[in-house]
FIVEXGU-297221 format. One line per field, with one value per residue (C-alpha): x, y, z; residue in three letters. Coordinates in pm, 1 decimal. Layout:
% residues N
px: (X,...)
py: (Y,...)
pz: (Z,...)
residuo: (ALA,...)
//
This chain:
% residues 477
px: (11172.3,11266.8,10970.3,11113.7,10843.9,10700.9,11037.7,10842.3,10956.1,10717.9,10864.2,10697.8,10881.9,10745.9,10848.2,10897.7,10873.5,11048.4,11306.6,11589.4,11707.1,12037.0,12188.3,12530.4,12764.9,12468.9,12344.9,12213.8,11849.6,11683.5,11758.5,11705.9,11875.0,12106.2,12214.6,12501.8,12414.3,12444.2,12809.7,12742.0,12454.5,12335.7,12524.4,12344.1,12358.0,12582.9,12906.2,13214.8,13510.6,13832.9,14091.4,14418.4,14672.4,15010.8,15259.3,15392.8,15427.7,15565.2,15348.7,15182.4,15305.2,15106.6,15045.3,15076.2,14690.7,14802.6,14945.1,14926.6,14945.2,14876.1,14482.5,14414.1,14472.0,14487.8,14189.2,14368.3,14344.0,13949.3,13945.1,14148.2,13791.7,13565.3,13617.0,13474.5,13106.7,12779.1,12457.9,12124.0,12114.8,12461.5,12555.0,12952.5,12905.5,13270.2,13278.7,13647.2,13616.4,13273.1,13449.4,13795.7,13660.9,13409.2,13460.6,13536.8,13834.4,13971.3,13917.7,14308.5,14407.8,14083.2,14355.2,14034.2,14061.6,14457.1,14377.4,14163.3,14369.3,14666.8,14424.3,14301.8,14630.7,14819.5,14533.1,14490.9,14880.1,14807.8,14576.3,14731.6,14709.5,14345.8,14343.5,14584.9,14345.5,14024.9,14092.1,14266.2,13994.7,13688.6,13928.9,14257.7,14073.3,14286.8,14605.4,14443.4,14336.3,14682.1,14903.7,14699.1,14653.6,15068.1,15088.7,15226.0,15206.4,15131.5,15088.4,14916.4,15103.3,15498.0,15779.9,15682.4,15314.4,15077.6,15039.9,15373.1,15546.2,15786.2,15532.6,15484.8,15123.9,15150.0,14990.0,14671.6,14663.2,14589.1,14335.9,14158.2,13791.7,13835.0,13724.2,13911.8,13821.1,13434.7,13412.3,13575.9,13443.8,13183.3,12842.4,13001.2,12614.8,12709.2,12639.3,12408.8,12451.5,12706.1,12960.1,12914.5,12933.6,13234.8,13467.1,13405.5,13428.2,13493.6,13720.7,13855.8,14212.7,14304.4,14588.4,14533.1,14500.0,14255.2,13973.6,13978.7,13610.1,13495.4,13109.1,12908.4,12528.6,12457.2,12430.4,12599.8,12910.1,13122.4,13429.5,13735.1,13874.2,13876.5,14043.6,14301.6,14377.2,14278.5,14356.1,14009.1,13685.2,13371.0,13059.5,12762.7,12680.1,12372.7,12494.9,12657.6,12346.2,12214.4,12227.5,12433.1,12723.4,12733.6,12647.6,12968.8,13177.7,12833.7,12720.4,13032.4,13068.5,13389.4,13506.7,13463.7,13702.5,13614.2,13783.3,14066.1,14139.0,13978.6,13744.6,13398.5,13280.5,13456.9,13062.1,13059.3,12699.0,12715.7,13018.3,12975.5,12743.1,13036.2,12793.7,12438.8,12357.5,12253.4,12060.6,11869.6,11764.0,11670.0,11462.3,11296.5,11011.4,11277.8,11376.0,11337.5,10945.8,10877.5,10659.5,10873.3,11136.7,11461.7,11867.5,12172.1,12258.3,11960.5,11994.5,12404.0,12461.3,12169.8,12062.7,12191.3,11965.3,11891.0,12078.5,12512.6,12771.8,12995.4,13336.0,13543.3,13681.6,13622.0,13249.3,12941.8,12564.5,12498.3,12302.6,12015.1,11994.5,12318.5,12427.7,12658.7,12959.2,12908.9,12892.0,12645.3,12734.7,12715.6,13099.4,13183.6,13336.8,13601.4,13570.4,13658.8,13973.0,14058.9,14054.7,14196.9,14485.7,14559.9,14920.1,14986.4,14738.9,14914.5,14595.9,14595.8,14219.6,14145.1,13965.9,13677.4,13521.9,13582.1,13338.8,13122.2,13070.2,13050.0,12761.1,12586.6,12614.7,12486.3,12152.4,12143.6,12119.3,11832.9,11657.7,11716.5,11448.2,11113.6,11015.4,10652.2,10486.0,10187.3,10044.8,10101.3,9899.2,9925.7,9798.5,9885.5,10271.5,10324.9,10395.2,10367.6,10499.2,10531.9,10685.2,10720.1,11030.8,10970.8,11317.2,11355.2,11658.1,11659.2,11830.0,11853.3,11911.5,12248.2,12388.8,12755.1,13024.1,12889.7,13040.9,12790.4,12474.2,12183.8,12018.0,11746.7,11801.4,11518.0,11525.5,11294.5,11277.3,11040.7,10930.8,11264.3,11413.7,11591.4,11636.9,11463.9,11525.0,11748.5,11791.1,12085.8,12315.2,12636.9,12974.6,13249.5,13438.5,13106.5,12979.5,12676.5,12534.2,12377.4,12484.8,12588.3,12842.6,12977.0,13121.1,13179.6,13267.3,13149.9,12808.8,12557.6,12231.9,11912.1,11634.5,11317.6,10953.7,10920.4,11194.0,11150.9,11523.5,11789.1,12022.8,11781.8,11908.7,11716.4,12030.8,12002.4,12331.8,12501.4,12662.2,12869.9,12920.3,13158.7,13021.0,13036.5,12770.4,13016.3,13034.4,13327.5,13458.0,13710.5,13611.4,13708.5,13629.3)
py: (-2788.9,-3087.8,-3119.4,-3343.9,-3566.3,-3690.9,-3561.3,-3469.2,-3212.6,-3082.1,-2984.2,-2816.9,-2846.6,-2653.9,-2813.2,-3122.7,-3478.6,-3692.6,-3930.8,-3974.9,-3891.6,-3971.4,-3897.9,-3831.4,-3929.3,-3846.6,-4063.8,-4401.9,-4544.8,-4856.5,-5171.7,-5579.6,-5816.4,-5802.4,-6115.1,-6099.6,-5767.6,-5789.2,-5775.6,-5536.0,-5298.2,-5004.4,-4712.4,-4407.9,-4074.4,-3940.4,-4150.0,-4010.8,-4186.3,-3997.7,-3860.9,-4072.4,-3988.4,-3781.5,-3997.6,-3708.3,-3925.7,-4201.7,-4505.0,-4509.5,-4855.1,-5120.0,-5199.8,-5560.2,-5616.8,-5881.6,-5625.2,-5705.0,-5392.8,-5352.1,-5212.3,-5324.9,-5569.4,-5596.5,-5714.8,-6048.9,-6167.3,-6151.0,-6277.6,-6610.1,-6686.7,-6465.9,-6503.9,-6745.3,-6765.9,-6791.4,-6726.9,-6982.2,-6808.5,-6920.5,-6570.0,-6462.0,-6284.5,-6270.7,-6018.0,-5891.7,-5905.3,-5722.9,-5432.0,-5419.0,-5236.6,-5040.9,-4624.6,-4770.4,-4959.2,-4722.3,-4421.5,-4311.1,-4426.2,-4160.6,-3903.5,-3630.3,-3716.2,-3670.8,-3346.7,-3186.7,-3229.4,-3068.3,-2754.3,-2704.7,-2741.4,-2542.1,-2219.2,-2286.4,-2348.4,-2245.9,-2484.0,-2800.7,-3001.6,-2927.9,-3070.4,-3319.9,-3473.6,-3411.9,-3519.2,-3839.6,-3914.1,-4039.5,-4154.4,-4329.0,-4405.2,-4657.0,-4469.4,-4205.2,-4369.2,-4563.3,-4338.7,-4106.7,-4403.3,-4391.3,-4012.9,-3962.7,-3676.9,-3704.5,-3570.8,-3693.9,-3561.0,-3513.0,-3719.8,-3907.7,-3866.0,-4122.0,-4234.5,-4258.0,-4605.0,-4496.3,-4424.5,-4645.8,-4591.9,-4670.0,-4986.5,-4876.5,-4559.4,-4754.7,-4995.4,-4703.3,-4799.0,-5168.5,-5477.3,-5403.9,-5016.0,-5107.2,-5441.4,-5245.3,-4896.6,-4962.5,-4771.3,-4540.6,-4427.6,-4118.3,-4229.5,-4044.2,-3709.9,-3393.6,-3620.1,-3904.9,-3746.2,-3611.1,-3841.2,-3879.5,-4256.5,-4468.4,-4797.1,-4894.2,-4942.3,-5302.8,-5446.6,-5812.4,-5821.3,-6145.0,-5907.9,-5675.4,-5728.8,-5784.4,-5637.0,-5807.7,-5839.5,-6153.0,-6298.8,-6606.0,-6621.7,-6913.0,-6705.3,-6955.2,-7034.0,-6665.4,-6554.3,-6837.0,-6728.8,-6326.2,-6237.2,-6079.0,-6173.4,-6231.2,-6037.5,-5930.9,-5548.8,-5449.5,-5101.2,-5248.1,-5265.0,-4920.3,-4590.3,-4438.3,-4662.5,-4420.4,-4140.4,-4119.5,-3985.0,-3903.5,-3595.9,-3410.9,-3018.6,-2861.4,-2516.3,-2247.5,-1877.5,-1536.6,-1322.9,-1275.5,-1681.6,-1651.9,-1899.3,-1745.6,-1963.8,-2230.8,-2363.0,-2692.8,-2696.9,-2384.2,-2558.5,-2569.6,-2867.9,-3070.4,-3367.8,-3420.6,-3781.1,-3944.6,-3578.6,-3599.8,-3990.3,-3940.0,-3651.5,-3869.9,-4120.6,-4357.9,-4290.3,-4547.1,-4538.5,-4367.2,-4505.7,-4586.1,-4713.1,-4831.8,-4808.5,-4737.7,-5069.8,-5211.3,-4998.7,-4979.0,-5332.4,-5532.4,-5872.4,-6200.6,-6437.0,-6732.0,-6867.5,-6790.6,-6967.5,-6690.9,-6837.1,-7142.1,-7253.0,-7252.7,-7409.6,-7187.9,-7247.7,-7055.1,-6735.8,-6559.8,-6175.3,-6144.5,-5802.1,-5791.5,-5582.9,-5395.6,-5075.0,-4952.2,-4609.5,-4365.2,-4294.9,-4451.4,-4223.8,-4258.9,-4686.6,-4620.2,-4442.7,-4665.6,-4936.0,-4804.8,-4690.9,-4973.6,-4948.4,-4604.0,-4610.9,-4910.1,-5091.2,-5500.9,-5533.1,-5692.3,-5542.0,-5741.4,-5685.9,-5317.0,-5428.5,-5596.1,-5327.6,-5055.8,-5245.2,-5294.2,-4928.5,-4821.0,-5040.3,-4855.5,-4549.9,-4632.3,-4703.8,-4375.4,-4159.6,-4223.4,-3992.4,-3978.4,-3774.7,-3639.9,-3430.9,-3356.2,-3118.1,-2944.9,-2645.8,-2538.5,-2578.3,-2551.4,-2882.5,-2863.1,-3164.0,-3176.9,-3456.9,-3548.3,-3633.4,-3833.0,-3926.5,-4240.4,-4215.4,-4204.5,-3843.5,-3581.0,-3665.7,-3578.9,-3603.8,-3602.2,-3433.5,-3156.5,-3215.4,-3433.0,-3365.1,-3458.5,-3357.7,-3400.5,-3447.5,-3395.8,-3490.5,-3393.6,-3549.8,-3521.2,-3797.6,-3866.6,-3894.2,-3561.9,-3393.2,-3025.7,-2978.3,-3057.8,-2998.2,-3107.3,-3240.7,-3412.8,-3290.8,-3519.7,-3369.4,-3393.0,-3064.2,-2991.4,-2763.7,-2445.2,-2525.4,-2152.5,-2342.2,-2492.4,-2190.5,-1997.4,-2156.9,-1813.3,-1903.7,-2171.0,-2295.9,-2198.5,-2376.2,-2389.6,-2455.9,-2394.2,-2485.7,-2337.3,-2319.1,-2537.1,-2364.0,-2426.6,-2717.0,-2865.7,-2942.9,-3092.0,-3004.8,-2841.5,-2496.2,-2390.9,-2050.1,-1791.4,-1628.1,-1327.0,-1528.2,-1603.5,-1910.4,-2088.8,-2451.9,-2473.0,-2651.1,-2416.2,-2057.3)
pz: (-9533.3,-9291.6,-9015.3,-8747.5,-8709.6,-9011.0,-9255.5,-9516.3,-9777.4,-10101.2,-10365.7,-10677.0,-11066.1,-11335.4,-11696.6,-11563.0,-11452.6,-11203.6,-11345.2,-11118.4,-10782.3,-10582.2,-10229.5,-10267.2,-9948.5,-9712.3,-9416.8,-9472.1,-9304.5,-9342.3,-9131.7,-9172.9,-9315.9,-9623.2,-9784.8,-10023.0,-10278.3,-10641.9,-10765.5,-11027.7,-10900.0,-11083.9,-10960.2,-10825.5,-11102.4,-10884.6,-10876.4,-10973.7,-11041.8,-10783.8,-10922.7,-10973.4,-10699.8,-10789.6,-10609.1,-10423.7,-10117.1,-10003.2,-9907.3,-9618.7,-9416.4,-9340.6,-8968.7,-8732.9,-8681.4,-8402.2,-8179.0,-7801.2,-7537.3,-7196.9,-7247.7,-7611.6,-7912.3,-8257.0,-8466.3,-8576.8,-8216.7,-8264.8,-8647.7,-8566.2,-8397.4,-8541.5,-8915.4,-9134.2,-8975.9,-9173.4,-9085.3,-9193.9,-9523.5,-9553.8,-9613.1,-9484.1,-9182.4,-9055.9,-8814.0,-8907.3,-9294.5,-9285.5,-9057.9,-9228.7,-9567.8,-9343.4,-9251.0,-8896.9,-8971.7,-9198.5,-8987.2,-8950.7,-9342.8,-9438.2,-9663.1,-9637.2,-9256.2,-9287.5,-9485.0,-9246.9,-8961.3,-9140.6,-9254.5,-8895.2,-8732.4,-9029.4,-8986.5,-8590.6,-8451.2,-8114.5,-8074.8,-8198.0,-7909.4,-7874.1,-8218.4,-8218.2,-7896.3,-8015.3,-8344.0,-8263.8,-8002.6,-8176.5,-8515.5,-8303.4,-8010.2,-7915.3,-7953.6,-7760.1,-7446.1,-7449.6,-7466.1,-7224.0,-6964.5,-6996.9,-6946.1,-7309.4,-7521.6,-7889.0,-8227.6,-8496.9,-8807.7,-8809.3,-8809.1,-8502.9,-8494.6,-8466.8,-8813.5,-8849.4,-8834.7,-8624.0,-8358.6,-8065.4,-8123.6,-8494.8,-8478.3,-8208.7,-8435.3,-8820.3,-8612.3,-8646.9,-8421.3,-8361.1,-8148.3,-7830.3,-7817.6,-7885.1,-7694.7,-7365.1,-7375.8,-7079.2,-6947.0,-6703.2,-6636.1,-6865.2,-7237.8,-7418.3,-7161.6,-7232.9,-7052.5,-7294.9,-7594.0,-7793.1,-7767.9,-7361.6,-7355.9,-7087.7,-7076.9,-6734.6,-6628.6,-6540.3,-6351.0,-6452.7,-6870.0,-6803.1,-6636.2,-6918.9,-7054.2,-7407.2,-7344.0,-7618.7,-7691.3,-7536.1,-7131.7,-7028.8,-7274.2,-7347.2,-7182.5,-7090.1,-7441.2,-7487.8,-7163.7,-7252.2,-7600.4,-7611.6,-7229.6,-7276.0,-7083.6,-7255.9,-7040.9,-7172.9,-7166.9,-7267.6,-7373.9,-7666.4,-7827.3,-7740.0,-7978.8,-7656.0,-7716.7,-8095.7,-7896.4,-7811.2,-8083.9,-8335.2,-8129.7,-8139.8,-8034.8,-8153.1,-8020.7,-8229.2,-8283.9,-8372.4,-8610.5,-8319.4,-8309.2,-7961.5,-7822.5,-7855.2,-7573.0,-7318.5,-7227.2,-7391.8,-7453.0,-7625.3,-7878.2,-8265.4,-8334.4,-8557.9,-8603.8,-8406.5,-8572.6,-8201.6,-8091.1,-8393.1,-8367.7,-7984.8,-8104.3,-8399.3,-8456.3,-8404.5,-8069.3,-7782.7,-7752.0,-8094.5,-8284.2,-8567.2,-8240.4,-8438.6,-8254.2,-8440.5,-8483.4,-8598.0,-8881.8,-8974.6,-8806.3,-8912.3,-8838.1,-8983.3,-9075.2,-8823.1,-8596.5,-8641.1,-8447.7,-8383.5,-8325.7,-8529.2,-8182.1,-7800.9,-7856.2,-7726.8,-7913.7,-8237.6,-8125.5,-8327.0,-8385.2,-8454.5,-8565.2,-8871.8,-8857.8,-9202.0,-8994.6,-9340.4,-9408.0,-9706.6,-9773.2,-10083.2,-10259.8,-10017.1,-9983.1,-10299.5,-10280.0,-10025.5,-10229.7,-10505.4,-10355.6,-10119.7,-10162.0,-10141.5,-9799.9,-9642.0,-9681.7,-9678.0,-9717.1,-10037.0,-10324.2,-10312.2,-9966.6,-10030.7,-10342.3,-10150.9,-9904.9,-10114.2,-10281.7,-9961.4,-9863.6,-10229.1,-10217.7,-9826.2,-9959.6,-10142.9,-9883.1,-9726.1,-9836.1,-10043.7,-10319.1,-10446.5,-10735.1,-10557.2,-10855.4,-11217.4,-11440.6,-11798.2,-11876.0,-12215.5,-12267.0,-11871.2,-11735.7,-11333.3,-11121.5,-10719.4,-10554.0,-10190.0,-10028.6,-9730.4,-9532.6,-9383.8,-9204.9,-8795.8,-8860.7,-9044.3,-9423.4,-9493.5,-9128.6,-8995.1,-9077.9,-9279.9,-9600.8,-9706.1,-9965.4,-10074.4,-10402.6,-10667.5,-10999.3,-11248.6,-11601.4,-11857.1,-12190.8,-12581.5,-12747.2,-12916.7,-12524.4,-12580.6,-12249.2,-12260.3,-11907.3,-11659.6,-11272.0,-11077.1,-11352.4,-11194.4,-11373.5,-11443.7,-11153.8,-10875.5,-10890.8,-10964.0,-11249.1,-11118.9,-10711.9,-10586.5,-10379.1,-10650.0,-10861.4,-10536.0,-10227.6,-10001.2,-10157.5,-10078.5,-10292.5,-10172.9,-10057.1,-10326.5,-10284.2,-10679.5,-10929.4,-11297.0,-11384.3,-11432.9,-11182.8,-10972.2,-10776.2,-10435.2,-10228.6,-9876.2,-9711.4,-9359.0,-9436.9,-9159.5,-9119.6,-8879.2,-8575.8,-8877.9,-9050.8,-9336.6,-9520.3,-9395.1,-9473.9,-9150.7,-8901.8,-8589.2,-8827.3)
residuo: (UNK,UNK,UNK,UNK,UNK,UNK,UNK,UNK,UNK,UNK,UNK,UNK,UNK,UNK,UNK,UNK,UNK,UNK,UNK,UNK,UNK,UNK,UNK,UNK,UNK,UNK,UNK,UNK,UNK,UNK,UNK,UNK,UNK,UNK,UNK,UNK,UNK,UNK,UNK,UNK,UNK,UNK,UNK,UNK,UNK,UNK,UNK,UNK,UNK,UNK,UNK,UNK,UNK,UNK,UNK,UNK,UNK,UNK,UNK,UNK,UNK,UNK,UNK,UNK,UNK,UNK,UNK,UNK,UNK,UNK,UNK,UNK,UNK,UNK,UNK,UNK,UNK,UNK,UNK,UNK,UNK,UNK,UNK,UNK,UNK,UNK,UNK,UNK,UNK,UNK,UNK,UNK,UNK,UNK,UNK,UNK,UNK,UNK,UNK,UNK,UNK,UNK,UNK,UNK,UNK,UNK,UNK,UNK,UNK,UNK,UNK,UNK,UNK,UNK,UNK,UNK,UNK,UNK,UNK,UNK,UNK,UNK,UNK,UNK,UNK,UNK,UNK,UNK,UNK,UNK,UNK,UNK,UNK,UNK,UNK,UNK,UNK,UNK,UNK,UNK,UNK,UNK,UNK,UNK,UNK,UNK,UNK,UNK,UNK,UNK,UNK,UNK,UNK,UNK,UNK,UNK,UNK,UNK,UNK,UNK,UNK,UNK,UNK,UNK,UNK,UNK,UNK,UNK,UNK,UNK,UNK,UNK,UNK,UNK,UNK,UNK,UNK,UNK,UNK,UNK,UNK,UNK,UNK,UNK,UNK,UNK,UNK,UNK,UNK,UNK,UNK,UNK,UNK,UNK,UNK,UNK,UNK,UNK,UNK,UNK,UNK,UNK,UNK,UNK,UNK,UNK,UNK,UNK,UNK,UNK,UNK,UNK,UNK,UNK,UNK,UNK,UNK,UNK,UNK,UNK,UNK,UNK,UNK,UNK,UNK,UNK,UNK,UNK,UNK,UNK,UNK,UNK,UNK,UNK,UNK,UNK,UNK,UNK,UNK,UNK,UNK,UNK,UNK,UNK,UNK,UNK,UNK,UNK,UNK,UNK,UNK,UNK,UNK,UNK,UNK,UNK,UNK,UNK,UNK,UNK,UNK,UNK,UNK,UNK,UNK,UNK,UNK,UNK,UNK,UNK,UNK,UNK,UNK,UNK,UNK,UNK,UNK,UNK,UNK,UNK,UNK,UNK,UNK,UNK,UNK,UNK,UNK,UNK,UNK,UNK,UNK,UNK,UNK,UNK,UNK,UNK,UNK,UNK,UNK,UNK,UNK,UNK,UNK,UNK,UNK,UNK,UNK,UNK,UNK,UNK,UNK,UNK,UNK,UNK,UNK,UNK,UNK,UNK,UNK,UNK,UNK,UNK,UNK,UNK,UNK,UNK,UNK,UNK,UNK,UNK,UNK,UNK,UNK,UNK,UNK,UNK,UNK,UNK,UNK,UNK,UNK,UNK,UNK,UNK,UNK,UNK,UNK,UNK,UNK,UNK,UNK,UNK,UNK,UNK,UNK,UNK,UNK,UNK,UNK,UNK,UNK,UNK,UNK,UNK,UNK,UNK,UNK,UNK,UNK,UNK,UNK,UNK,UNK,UNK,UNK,UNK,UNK,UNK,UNK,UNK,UNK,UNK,UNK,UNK,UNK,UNK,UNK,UNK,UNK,UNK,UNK,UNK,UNK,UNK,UNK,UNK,UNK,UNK,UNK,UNK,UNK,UNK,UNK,UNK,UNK,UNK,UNK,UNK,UNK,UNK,UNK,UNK,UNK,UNK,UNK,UNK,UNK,UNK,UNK,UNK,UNK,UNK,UNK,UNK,UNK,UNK,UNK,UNK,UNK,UNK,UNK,UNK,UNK,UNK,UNK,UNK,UNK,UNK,UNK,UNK,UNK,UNK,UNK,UNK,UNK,UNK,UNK,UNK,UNK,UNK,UNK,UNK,UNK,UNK,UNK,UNK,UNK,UNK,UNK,UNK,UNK,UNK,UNK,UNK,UNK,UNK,UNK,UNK,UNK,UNK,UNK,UNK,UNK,UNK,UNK,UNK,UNK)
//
């Protein structure tokens, strides 16, 4: 159904006609500028409000964003500068309000993140420290590298582990992927190969905290007010602006066991494809040279409008092409949770820029795919519709972890708008009406070419499976 190179997809309903389609948590596509989106957008068909939270635990605490180690700093020693900018438009581009209510900040305060860590390590003991590494690398990277570059051993859940406060690493750890990881991690001449990808990053170890570079996306910085008040050296990289710099933690190969627990294969290559999102861009229209040529960032970090001065203090000339820090995504379901449960999460963000983000991410997503009604013909009481799906994403359409979907949803209605058909119907708890998966988690929804039921549902979705060829929802089985 998905043909690399055009990503089209047909699709033929009998009985019906298009009326609405939604992507639910999938990848997002599109790029330019976004001004400030409408407080109160239409919601997609799909949104379901989370369930409230039991208060079996006790609240997560909140962590000192102003932190000062020997590698790495908090965010609030970038937002004292970097906060409060607008661009022409007049539009709030802070660069540390935009991030803080994005998937990046959040990363380690993620409970389904949390969750999954404790399934894998709870089915998989013998391989916790794998886990508790591989895991922590791409989502704690700070905390990682730290305590690594210190010869310490860690664990992420526990008493002591990482996202506990009583961790020395507490405070790198609930960063979660920050200015100081980003800003340092440098083009070791590896990005974008097998030894640049999962989680293989490269920051260099510095004697003298002034040298440690802050690699941004312009030449000929403004650098001595920094130095002065960060301890970190403006220089311009131009990785930062490359799809290699994602590369590194959005192609991820996990290892995968047999029915034994044994590793099927120690060959990296040969690992279970986790998430491909930078494989399947460089093998896309919009690859470097493509002719549809987009990066990573021009898409999830798009451009302000006009010319932004990008610090209160410490002078420097306002700079065009500036790329926001909204880090647009297609998680908010779980912006959502955040939000709501700020408290309980340790969270200090307020409410409204997780509002304002998960508006922006929800008018991204509908830019993610275009859907067309190429024919439509009657023939007697048979009503035949196709329609095309053409996805306009850099990747494949959901991408990333794969616990993501995309579906259609296809509403037919009489002349009294009485529906008399209906495919992909959203329950009050997510699921979706006639989705194999959904009534049997061993199962999965097939593809369909023609649709002439309503349990019938086109799903776009990763099913991972054992080396049995089960259906499996653990990560390493």
């Amino acid at each position: 159904m998905y043909k690399n190179n055009n990503n089209l997809a047909t699709l033929c309903l009998l009985l019906g006609i298009l009326l609405l389609t939604a992507a639910c948590s999938g990848g997002g596509g599109g790029g330019g500028s976004d001004p400030d989106p409408d407080p109160n957008p239409e919601p997609p068909c799909c949104v379901v409000e989370p369930p409230t939270g039991t208060g079996a635990l006790p609240d997560r605490a909140e962590h000192d964003n102003a932190f000062e180690s020997a590698h790495y700093a908090g965010s609030a020693e970038c937002t004292v500068c970097h906060d409060h900018i607008s661009d022409e438009a007049d539009n709030d581009v802070s660069i540390g309000r935009d991030w803080s209510a994005s998937m990046m900040a959040n990363s380690t305060r993620d409970p389904y993140w949390i969750a999954k860590v404790a399934s894998e390590i709870n089915k998989h003991p013998h391989l916790k420290d794998v886990l508790n590494d591989t895991c922590s690398t791409c989502h704690a990277p700070m905390a990682n590298d730290e305590a690594k570059k210190s010869g310490k051993t860690f664990e992420i859940l526990g008493e002591n582990g990482l996202i506990s406060a009583s961790n020395e690493y507490f405070n790198h750890t609930m960063e979660g992927v920050s200015c100081t990881f980003c800003h340092q991690m440098a083009d070791n001449g590896l990005m974008g190969t097998i030894d640049g990808v999962s989680g293989k990053f490269f920051v260099e170890q510095y004697e003298n905290e002034d040298d440690r570079p802050a690699y941004g996306q312009y030449a000929d910085p403004n650098g001595a007010y920094m130095v002065a008040v960060s301890n970190f050296n403006p220089q311009y990289g131009s990785h930062i602006s490359t799809s290699e710099s994602c590369a590194v933690c959005h192609d991820l190969r996990t290892p995968s066991l047999d029915e034994e627990g044994q590793l099927i294969t120690d060959v990296e290559e040969d690992f279970f494809p986790e998430q491909m999102v930078y494989s399947e861009w460089l093998h896309s229209d919009y690859a470097t040279g493509g002719t549809k040529e987009k990066t990573c960032q021009n898409c999830h970090m798009p451009k302000a409008e006009g010319e932004v001065l990008l610090a209160t203090e410490g002078g420097g000339d306002p700079r065009t092409g500036f790329s926001k820090h909204t880090f647009l995504g297609a998680n908010t379901v779980m912006q959502t949770i955040l939000k709501n449960y700020r408290e309980e999460l340790g969270i200090s963000v307020e409410p409204e820029l997780f509002d304002r983000s998960i508006a922006l991410n929800r008018e991204f997503l509908r830019t993610a795919a275009d859907l067309q009604i190429v024919a439509t013909s009657l023939e007697g009481n048979k009503l035949t519709t196709s329609i095309q799906i053409t996805n306009q994403t850099g990747h494949k359409l959901p991408s990333g972890y794969p616990s993501r979907r995309v579906f259609v949803h296809f509403v037919v209605t009489n002349a009294q708008s009485e529906v008399v058909f209906e495919s992909g119907k959203v329950n009050s708890d997510g699921s979706i009406v006639g989705v194999a998966t959904d009534k049997d988690t061993s199962q999965y929804e097939s593809h369909y070419n023609v649709i002439t039921a309503a349990d019938q549902v086109q799903v776009y979705e990763a099913i991972m499976g054992t080396s049995d060829g089960d259906v499996t929802h653990t990560l390493l089985r």
